[in-house]
N, C-alpha and C positions, 0 to 999 in steps of 0.2 A: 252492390254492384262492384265489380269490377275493376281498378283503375287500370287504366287507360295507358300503354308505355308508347305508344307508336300509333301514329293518326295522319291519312292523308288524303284529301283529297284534287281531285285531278281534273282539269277541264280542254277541252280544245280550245286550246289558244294559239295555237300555229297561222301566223301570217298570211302564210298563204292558203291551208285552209278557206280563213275566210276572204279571203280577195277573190279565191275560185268561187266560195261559195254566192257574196256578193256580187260577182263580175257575171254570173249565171243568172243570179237574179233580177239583177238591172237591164240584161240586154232581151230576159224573157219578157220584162215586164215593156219596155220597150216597143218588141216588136209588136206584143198587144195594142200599145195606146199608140202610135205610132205610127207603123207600117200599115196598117188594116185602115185605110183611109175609106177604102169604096164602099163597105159598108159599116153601119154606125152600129158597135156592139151596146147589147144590153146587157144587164147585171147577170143576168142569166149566163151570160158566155164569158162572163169572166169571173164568177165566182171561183167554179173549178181550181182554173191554172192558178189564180192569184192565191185561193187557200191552200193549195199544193206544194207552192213557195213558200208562203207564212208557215207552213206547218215545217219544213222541214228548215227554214231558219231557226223557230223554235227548238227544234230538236238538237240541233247543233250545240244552240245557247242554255239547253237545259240538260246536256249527257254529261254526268262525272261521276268519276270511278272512285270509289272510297272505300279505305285501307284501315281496318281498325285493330290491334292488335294488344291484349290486355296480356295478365302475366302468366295466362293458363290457356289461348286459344287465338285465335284469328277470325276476322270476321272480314266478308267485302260485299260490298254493292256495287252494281251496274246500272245506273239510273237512266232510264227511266225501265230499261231490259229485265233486272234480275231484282231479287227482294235481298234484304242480307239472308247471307248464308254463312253459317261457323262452323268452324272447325274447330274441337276443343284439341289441346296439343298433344292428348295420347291418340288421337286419331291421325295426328299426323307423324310420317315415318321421315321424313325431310322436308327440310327449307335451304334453299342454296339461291344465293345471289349469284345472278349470269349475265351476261352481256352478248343481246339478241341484236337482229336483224328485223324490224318486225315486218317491212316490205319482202324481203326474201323467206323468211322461215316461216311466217305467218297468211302472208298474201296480204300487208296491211295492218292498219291497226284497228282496232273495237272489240268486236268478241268474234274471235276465230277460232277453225279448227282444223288442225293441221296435218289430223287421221293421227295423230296419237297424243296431241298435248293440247287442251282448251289453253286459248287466249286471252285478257283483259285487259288489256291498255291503251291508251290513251294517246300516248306520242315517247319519243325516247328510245330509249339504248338498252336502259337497265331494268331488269326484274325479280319477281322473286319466286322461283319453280318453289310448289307446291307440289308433294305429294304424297296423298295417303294409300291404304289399298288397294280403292278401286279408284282411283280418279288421280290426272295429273294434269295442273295448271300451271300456267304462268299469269300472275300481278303485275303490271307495270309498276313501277318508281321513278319520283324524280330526287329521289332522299337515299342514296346507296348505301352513302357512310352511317345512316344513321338504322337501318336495314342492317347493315353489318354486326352492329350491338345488338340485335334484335334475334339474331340469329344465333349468335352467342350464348344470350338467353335461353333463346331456345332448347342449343343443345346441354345448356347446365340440367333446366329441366329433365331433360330424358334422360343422363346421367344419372340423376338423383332415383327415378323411376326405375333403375336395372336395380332388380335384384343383387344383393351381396352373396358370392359364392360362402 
C-alpha cells in the first residue's frame, strides 16, 4: 500500500449547528411530553417523531468528510453519503487551493451542487478544486498550509510525467 502524505478527517463541530440542532430537539420533544396534556400519548404516537430526532441527531454525530491523499492519487469519503472514491493523479488535470464562500457559492455546506462544480465540505473557507476530465469538485480543508505541500507534490508529479521534447 501506499503511504499516506495527507490525511483528514472533518466533522460538524460548529456551535451553533448544534445548539440549532439541540434547541429543535428539546422544544420538539417538549412540546410532545408537555403540551399535549388533554390526551395521554401512547408509544405508538411517539415512536415516530422521537426516532425522527434520534435519527437525524445521529446523523449529524456520524457525518465526516475524509481526505486521503497518497503519493500517486487522492481518495475522499462522505460518510455516511458517498463510499471512497480515487482519483489516481494522472486522472487528475488540477488541484488548486481556493478560498470559497460555501453559504454563497454553494447554497451551504455537505454535498452540493452548484450546476457546475460538486461540493464536500463540512464547514470552513478553504478547499481544494479538484479537477479531472469529466468531473469538477471542491474538498473542504481545515489544513491549507499543509494542502499547499500537497499540491506542490502534486504538480512535481505531472512535471515528471510530461514527456521530454
Amino acid at each position: 500500500m501506499t503511504a499516506v502524505i495527507f490525511q483528514e478527517i472533518q466533522r460538524f463541530r460548529q456551535i451553533w449547528i448544534w445548539v440549532l440542532l439541540l434547541g429543535i430537539t428539546g422544544v420538539s420533544l417538549g412540546s410532545l411530553f408537555f403540551l399535549n396534556k388533554d390526551a395521554p400519548l401512547n408509544i405508538g404516537d411517539l415512536a415516530f417523531p422521537v426516532g425522527m430526532l434520534m435519527l437525524v441527531n445521529c446523523l449529524f454525530l456520524g457525518l465526516t468528510l475524509s481526505t486521503r491523499i497518497t503519493k500517486s492519487s487522492l481518495s475522499f469519503r462522505y460518510y455516511p453519503f458517498t463510499r471512497w472514491r480515487t482519483f489516481p493523479f494522472e486522472d487528475i488535470e488540477a488541484l488548486e487551493l481556493v478560498e470559497y464562500n460555501g453559504l454563497w457559492e454553494y447554497g451551504g455546506w455537505g454535498i452540493k451542487w452548484n450546476g457546475d462544480t460538486w461540493s464536500y465540505t463540512i464547514g470552513g473557507k478553504w478547499g481544494v478544486m479538484v479537477k479531472t476530465a469529466d468531473k469538477k469538485f471542491l474538498l473542504g480543508t481545515q489544513q491549507p498550509e499543509q494542502i499547499k505541500q500537497v499540491i506542490d507534490r502534486f504538480k512535481a508529479f505531472k512535471l515528471a510525467q510530461q514527456p521530454e521534447d
